[in-house]
N, C-alpha and C positions, 0 to 999 in steps of 0.2 A: 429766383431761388425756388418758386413754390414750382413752376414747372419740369426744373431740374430734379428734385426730390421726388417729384410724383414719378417722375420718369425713371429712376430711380429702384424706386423703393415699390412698383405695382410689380404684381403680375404679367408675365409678356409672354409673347406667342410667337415664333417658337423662343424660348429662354436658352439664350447662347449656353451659358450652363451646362442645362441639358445633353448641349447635343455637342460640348469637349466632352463631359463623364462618357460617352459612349464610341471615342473615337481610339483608345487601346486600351488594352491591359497591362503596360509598361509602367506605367505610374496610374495608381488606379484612383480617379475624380470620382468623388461624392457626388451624386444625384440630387436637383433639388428636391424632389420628392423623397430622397432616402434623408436627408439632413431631418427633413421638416417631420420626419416619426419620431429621430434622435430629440427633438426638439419638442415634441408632444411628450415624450417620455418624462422627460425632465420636468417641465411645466407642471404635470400629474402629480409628479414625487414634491415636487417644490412644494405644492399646493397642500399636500397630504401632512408635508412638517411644518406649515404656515399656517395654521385655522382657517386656508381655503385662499389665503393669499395668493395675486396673482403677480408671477416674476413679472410678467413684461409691464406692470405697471409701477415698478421699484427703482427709480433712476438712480439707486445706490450700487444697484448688482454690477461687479464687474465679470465681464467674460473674457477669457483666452481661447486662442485656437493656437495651437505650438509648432503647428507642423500645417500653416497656412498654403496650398495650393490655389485651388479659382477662388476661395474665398468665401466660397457658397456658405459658410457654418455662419461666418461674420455679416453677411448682404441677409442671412434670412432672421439673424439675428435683432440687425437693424431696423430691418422690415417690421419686425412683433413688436419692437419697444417704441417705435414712432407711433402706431395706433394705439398701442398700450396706455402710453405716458400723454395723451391727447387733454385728459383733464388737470394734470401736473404742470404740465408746462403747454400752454396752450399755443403760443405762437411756433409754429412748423419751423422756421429758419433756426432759432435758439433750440429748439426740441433736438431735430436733426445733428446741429452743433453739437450738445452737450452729449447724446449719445455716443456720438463718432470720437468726442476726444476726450470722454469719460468713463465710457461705457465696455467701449467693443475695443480687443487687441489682439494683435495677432506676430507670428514669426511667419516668415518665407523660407520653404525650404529651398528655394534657387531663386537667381536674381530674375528669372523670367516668372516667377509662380507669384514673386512677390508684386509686380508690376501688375500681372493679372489681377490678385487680388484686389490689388487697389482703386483698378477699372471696375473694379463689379461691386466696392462699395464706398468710393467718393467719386465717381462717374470721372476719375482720372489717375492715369496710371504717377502721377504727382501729386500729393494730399494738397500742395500749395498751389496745384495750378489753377487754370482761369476757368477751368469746367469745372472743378472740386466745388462740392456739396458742402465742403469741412470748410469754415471759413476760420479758424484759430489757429491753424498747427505753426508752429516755428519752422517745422521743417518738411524736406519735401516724400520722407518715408511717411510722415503720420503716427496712425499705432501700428502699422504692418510693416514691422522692420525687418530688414533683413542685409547682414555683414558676410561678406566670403569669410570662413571659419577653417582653420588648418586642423588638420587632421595631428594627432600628440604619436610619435611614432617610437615605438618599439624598436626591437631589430627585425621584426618580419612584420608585425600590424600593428591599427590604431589600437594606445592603451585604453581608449572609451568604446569604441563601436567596432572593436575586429574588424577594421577594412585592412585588407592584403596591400600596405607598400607597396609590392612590384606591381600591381597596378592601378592604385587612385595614388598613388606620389607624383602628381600631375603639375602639367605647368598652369598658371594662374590664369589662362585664357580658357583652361579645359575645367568642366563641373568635377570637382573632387569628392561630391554627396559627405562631406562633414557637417552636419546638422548640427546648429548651435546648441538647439534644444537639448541636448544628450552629450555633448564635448563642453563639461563643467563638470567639477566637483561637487560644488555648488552652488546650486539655482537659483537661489534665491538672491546670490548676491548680482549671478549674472541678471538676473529679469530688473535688479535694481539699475546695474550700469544700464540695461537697453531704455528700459520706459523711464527709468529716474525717479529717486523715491523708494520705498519699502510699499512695494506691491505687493498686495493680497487679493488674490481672485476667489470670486467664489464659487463661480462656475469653470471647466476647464473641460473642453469638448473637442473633436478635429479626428483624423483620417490619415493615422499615421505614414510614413513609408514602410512598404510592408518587409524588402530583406535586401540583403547587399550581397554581389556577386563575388565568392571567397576565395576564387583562382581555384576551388577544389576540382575532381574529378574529369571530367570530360571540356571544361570551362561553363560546364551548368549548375555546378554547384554554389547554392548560396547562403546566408547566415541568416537568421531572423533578425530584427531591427524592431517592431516593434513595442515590443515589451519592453525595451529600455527608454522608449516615449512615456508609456505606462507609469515603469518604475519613478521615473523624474519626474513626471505631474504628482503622482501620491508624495514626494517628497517638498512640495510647494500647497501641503495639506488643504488643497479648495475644499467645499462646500458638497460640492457635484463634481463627478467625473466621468463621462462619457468619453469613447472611444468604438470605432469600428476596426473588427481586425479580422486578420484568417482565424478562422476555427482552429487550426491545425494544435493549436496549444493544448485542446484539449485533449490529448494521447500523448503528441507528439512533436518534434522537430528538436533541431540544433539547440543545446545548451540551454532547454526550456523548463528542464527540469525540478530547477529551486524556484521558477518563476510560477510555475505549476500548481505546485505545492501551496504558493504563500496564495497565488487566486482562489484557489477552491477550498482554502480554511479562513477567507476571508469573506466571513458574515455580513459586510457594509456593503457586498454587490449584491443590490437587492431585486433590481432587472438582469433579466438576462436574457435576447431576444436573437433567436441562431437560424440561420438559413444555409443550410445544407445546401441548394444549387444556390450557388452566388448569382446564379442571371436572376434570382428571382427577386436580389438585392440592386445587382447592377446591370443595367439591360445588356448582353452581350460578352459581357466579362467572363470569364472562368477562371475562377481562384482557385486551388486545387481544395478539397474538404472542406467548400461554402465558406463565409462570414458569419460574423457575430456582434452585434453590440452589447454594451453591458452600462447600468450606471451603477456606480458605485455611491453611496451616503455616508458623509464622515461621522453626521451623529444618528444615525438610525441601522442599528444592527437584526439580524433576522434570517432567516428563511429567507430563500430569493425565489422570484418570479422565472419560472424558465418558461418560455415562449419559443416551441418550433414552428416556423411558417415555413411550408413548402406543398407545391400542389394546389394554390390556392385555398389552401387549409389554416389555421391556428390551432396548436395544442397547448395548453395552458396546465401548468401546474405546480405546486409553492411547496419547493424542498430543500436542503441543506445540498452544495454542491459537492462536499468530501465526502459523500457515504461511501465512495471508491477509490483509491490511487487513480485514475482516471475517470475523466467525466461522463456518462452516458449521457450522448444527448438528448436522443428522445425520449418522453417521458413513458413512452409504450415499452420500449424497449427495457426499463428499468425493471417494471413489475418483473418478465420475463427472467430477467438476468436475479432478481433476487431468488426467484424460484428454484434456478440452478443452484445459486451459493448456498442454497438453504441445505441440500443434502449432502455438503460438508467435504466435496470429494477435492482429489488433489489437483492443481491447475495444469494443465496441459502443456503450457511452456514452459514447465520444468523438461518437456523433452524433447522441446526445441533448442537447435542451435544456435548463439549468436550469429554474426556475421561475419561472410571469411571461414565456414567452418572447419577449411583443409589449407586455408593458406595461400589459396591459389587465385591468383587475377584472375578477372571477365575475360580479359583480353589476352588470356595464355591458351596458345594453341595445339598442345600437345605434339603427338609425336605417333608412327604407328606401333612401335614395337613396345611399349611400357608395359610392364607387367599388372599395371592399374587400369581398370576402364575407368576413363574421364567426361561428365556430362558437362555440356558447355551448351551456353545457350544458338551458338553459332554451328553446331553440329557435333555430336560426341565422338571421344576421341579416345586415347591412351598416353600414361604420362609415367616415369620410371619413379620405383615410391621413393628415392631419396630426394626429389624434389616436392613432397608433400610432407611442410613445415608445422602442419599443425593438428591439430585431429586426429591421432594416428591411430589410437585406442577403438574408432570407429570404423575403420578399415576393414577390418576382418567380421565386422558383425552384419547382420540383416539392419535394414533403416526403410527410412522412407526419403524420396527429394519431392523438395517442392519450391516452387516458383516462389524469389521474393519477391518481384513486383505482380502486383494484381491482374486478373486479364483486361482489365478498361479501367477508364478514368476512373479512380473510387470513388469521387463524388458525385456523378454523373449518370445515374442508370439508363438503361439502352432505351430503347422505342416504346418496349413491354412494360418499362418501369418496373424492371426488376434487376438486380446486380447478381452477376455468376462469382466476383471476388476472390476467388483462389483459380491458378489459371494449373500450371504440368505438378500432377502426383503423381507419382508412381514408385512401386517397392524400386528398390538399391540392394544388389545382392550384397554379398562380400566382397572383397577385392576391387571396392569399386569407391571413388571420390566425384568431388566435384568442384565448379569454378565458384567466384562470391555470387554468380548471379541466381544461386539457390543457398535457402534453409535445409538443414539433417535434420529431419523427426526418429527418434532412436536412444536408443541401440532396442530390438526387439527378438524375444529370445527362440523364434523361426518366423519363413518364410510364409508362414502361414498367418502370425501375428501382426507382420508388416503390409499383408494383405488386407489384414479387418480394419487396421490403422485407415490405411486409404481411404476404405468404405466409409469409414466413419469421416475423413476428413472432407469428402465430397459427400456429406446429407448436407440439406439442406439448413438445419439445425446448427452443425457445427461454424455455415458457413455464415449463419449469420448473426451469432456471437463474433465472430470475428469484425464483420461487418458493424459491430455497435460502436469498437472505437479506431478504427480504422477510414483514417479522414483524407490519407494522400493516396500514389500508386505501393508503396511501399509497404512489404511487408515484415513482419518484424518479430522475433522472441514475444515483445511483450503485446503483439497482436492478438493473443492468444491466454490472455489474463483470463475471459471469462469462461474460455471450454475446458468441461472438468477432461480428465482422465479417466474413462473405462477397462474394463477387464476386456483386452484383446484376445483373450481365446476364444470369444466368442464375435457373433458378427452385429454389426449396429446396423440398424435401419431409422429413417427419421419418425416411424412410429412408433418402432420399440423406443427412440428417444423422448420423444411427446406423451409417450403413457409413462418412462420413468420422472418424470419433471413435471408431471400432472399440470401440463397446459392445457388450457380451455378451447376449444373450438374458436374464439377469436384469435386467442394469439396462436394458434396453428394458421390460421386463414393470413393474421398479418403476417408472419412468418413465408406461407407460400405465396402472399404478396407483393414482397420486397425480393426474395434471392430466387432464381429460376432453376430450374435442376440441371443436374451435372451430369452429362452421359458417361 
């Protein structure tokens, strides 16, 4: 036993672990090194509501992971509380025991994630077998259980997790991704039928799945999933709750909205620790608009901890996350951005279009004889205006088009470490539309207005306001919250900008830092 454990439960070189988190980004594995910060974090906060108490030495504390993969949150878990609890329960074989089938619980999101896990913390993918570390369980899941979970179907999707019918109404040998965790009412009774008993966790930490593919657009479109992990741990009220997820919430994504909202006026997240390039969370991965973790404290409300690490940097700094409908996330960035709001002017995306602005698909090719010139991303064209469904008020006026996806990954800046973010501007006469694959800025009252528009939207200033909460390739109406609107009869420059916003010599320097200029 004591060689199994040790085996176990040390440090290993290389740690298989390891080097799954680093083999896709199709299901993206926690890092043991990234768990064990998740896990310092906690430990900290623990300590801070406990007169300096230490968790790993409380053989009361119960843990979840919900959305159990390698297991790593549960193996490093186990790992802190056998050395922890070394003066509690001194014999290693009983210590080991009672942590495993008292301590530590977890859900599998597949019948294969689940099996891993349980290799990586009773050194068998069988809690009852003859290599298991766990000498009590009844049975041979353990606490890492995991049941195939039917999807609750609508007439087109799941009524819990919008998975698209036409394609996970699968046969029972193919992975349908219904997570049990989130396909419940309520959780509380389900976590009673899995573990048995009226279970109360007090910690609740793991690595959600991050979205599911919704049969939209090109076959690339997909749903968030995340936040309904979220949503259903705060509803089984733990102690602690940890989560890593995509950034993306913080602007933006599918139906993130109300989800948004209730994060950023909720005071109990009191860490907040964001990493902008996700490689620098996950060696190799690219998550589009970086990762984040967060913990949240059921009874300690407050100011929270925002922590940007990126560039082998820390920023540190303790604010309230609603001061904006959107979050900024760096905390440089914020000074800046109040600066602007401060002179009161009107937002900019009031003269942005949504999207769709004429009606017209990516993928409509026009025509040559239309009385419309048509910009399309695949070469410009001509289209007859009875087939321009929407917009029509804008037709006859001057405008500006502009590109909604950005010119490079938005999270990712080039070699120079600096991001260009807005990619084709240019005036739009009259008589002129276009496909969804651009935004309308307008209507502008000449050709001359629609000109200083551009100038202004290519400074450097404008472009990286936009760049504060802009986290994917996408650009958007509400990308454009934080740039005010100027008097267009006249022409902007980024220093007639910077002297009206009376920014400092550093935040001009961060500024021509981060965005590169625009020829």
């Amino acid at each position: 036993m004591s060689a199994k454990a040790s085996f176990t439960l040390r440090g290993r070189n290389p740690d298989v672990l390891t080097c799954i988190a680093n083999l896709s980004n199709d299901e993206v594995f926690t890092p043991p090194e990234f768990a064990s910060r998740m896990l310092d974090t906690l430990a900290e906060a623990w300590a801070a509501n406990n007169g300096g108490a230490n968790i790993w030495a409380d053989k009361t504390v119960k843990f979840l992971d919900p959305c159990t993969k390698t297991g790593v949150f549960l193996r490093e878990i186990t790992s802190r509380l056998t050395e922890g609890l070394k003066n509690e329960i001194a014999d290693l074989e009983k210590r080991v025991n009672h942590i495993l089938t008292k301590q530590v619980f977890g859900i599998g999101i597949t019948h294969l994630t689940s099996l891993m896990a349980r290799r990586s913390v009773y050194c068998s993918k069988h809690a009852k077998g003859e290599h298991s570390i766990a000498k009590s369980f009844p049975s041979d899941d353990g606490n890492i259980w995991f049941r195939r979970t039917e999807h609750t179907w609508g007439d087109t999707k799941c009524e819990f997790c919008g998975a698209p019918k036409a394609i996970l109404d699968r046969d029972v040998e193919l992975e349908n991704y219904a997570y049990a965790f989130i396909h419940t009412n309520n959780i509380k009774t389900r976590l009673a039928e899995i573990f048995g008993g009226n279970m109360q966790f007090d910690v609740i930490i793991g690595n959600p799945p991050y979205q599911m593919n919704d049969g939209g657009g090109d076959g690339s479109s997909a749903t968030p999933l995340y936040h309904r992990f979220i949503e259903q741990a705060l509803q089984l009220e733990p102690k602690f709750l940890s989560m890593v997820v995509p950034s993306k919430w913080f602007s933006g994504g599918k139906g993130l909205d109300e989800f948004r909202a209730k994060m950023l006026s909720d005071q109990r997240i009191r860490y907040l620790i964001d990493y902008p390039n996700s490689r620098d969370a996950f060696n190799g991965v690219d998550v589009a608009g970086g990762v984040m973790y967060f913990l949240w404290e059921k009874d300690n409300q407050g100011t929270c901890m925002v922590e940007t690490r990126a560039n082998g940097q820390s920023i540190v700094a303790e604010r309230f996350l609603n001061e904006h409908e959107v979050f900024v996330r760096d905390n440089r960035v914020l000074g800046i951005v109040k600066k602007v709001k401060a002179q009161g002017d009107h937002e900019f995306s009031t003269l942005v279009s949504a999207r769709r602005p004429f009606g017209i698909d990516a993928a409509y090719e026009g025509n040559k004889t239309g009385e419309l010139y048509l910009y399309t991303s695949s070469g410009d064209s001509r289209i007859d205006r009875k087939d321009v469904v929407k917009g029509t008020d804008l037709i006859g006026q001057w405008k500006v088009l502009l590109s909604k996806t950005s010119s490079e990954h938005a999270g990712q800046p080039d070699k120079s470490g600096r991001k260009r973010v807005l990619s084709r501007i240019e005036v739009m006469p009259p008589n002129s539309v276009a496909t969804e694959s651009y935004l309308v800025v307008g209507p502008f009252n000449s050709e001359l207005e629609a000109e200083h528009a551009v100038e202004y939207l290519r400074t450097r200033f404008v472009r990286f306001l936009v760049s504060a909460i802009l986290l994917t390739q996408n650009i958007t109406r509400g990308s454009f919250v934080f740039v005010p609107i100027q008097d267009f009869s006249m022409s902007w420059t980024d220093k007639t900008l910077y002297k009206r916003y009376l920014l400092t010599p550093e935040e001009i320097e961060f500024i021509e830092s981060t965005i590169r200029p625009m020829e």
